[in-house]
N, C-alpha and C positions, 0 to 999 in steps of 0.2 A: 594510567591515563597519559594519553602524547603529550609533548609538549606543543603548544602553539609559538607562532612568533610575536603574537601579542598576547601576554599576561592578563591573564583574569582573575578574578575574585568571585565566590562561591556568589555575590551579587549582580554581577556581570554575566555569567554562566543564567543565573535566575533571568535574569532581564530577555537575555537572547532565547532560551527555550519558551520564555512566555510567549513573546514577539508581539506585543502589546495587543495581545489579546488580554480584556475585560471581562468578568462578567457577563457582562451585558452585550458585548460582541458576540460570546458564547450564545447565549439565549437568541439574538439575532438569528444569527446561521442556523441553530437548532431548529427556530422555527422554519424556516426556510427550506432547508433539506424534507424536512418532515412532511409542509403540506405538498413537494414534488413527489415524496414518494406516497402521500394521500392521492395524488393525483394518476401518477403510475402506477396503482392498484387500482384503482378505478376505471381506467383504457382497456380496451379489449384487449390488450400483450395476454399472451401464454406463460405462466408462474411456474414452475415445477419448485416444491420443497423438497428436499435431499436431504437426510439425515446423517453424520456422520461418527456421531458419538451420544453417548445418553443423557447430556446437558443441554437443558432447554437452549440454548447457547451454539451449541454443535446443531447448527441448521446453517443451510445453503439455499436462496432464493438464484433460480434459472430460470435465465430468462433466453429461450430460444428466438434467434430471429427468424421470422417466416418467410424472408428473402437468402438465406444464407444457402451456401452449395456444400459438396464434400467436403472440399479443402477449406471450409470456413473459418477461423479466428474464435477463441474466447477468450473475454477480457475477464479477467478473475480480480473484481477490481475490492479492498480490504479496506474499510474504515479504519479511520484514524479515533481519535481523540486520548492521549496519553496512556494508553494502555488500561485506561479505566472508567470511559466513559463511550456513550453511542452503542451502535450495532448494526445492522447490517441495512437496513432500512435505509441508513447515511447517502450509502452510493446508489440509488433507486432511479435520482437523478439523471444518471448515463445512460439508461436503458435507452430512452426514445433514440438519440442520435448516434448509436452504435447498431441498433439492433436495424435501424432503417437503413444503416451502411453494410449492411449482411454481416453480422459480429456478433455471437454470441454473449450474452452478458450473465457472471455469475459474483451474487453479492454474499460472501461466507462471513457468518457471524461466527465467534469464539467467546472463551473464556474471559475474564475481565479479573486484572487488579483492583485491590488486595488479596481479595481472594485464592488467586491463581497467581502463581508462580510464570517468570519473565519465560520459562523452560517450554512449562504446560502451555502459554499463548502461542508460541512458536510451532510446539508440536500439534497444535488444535487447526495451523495454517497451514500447516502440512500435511492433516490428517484432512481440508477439506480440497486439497490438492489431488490426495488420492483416491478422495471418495468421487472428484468430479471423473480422473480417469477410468475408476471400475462401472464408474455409470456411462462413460462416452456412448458405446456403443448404442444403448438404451436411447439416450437422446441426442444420435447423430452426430453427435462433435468428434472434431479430428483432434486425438489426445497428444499429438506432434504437433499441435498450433494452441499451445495454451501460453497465454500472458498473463503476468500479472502487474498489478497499479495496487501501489500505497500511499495513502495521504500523513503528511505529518508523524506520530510515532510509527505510524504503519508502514512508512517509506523503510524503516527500521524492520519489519516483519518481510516487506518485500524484499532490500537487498538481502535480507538472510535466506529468502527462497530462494532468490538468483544463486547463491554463493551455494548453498545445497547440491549434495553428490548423491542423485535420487540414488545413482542405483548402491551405494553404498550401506545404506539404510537397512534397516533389519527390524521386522521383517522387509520385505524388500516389492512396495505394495504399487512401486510407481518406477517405471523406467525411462520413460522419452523426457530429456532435459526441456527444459522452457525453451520456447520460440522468442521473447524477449520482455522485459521489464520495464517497469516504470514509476520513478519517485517524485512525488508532486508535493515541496514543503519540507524532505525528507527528516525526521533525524538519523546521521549518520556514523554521528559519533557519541554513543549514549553515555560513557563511562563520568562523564560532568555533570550526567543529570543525578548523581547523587548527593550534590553539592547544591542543589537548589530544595525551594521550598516543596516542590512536589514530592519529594521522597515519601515524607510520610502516606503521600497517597496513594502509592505504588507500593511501595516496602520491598522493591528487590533487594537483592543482597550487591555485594561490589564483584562477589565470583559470577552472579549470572549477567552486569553490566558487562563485564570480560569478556564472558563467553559468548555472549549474542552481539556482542560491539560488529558493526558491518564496517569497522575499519580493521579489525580484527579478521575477519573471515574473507577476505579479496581473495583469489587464487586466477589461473589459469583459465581461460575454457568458459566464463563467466556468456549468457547470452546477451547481445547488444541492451545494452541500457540509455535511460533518456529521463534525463535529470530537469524537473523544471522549478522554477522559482519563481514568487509574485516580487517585483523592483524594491517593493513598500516591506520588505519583508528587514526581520534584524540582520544584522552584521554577523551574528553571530550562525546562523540560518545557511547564509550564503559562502562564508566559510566552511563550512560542514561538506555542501556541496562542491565547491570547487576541491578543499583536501579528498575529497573521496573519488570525485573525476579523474583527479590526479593519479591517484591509486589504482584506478581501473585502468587509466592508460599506461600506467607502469606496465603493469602483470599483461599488457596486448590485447586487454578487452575494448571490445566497439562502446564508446560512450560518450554520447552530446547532451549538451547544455544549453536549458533555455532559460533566459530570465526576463519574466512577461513584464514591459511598461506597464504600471499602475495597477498593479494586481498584488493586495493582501492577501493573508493566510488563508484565506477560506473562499476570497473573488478567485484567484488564481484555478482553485478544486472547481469551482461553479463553470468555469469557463469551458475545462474541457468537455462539458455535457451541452454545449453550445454548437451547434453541428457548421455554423458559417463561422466559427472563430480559427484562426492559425492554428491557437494550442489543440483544439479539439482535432483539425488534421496532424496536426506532430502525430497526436498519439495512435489515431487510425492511424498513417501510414508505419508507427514501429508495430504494428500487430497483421501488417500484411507482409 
């Protein structure tokens, strides 16, 4: 684990990965996301299910948009909730105001902790990474304009996409690199999350907090990134993001930083599915 300039304790580390999230805040937002995406099943939008492995779980919801051209954008946008909660349904939200901006929108469900291993979630993000490019052709997407967005632990699933050398991979199922990124809440420096009370929830190990650490994994060559944060958010939250900024400008990766006035953990996500908000153009224009 780095070291920080401000010393914490295994209940400071707790406190900041909570980010005063409640309970009942939880259940809020849940509800929330939930009847959006009861609502965006219900709209005339276009669904395509995508299978990409034999776990109920390994499904990908696409959502083509009917104004989109050749060269159109997919946003491959990954639910968060600590590696062990939600699914794909989370991001259902985005659909209306990306896909009305010609943007393909695909919501990949995966594996979930305990169960699964920090390894297997990773490679389930990867695996629906690949499955969206063998399918491009099939439904029109340009597999040289893929993005992705992670919220929360999943900003953590996303920079490990970005930091991924498709073509190094074996078998070797995915070549055109990402067109660009994006972490909304990110965690980016997991290796503390061992030291709080979620652990049990999770039950990584401290070798795969290592090995997927996206402070760990920075290189060269990274696609432009775009780091956002709600104001209200912890201390701990916004350090994460700024030490990892940093790190991406070391290495001569493209990467900005936004941090939205009065926007918590889960307004900040709401926001960018808001097609008249700033944050929702940030992120349209990194996927054009």
């Amino acid at each position: 684990m780095r070291t920080y300039a401000s010393c914490r304790t295994p209940e400071e580390f707790n406190a900041g990965y909570a980010n005063a999230i409640t309970p009942g805040v939880v259940a809020k937002w849940e509800t929330h996301f939930r009847d959006r995406s009861l609502h965006v099943l219900a709209s005339p939008v276009r669904r395509v299910e995508l299978t990409y492995g034999p776990h109920q779980r390994q499904r990908i919801d696409l959502f083509p948009s009917p104004s989109a051209g050749p060269d159109a954008p997919t946003l491959i946008a990954i639910h968060g909730g600590l590696w062990f909660l939600f699914d794909r349904w989370m991001m259902h939200f985005l659909v209306p105001a990306f896909t009305a901006a010609g943007v393909h929108v695909a919501c990949p469900g995966y594996r979930l902790a305990p169960k699964h291993t920090l390894g297997e979630i990773v490679a389930d993000c990867r695996g629906a990474v690949a499955c969206l490019q063998a399918e491009a052709s099939a439904h029109g997407l340009n597999p040289g304009r893929f993005s992705v967005l992670g919220h929360s632990a999943a900003g953590q699933l996303a920079a490990v996409l970005a930091a991924t050398d498709w073509t190094g991979l074996k078998p070797n199922r995915y070549a055109p690199p990402l067109h660009s990124w994006t972490g909304v809440s990110g965690f980016y420096e997991i290796e503390p999350f061992a030291l709080t009370g979620f652990q049990p929830l999770v039950g990584f190990t401290p070798e795969e907090y290592r090995q997927w650490n996206p402070m760990n994994l920075v290189r060269s060559g990274m696609p432009p990134g775009l780091l956002i944060t709600g104001a209200r958010e912890s201390a701990w939250l916004h350090e994460m993001s700024r030490e990892y900024a940093s790190a991406l400008h070391a290495t001569t990766n493209a990467a900005r930083s936004i941090d939205a006035a009065d926007e918590c953990h889960f307004s900040v996500l709401n926001r960018i599915g808001d097609r008249d908000s700033d944050l929702h153009q940030a992120v349209l224009a990194q996927l054009f």
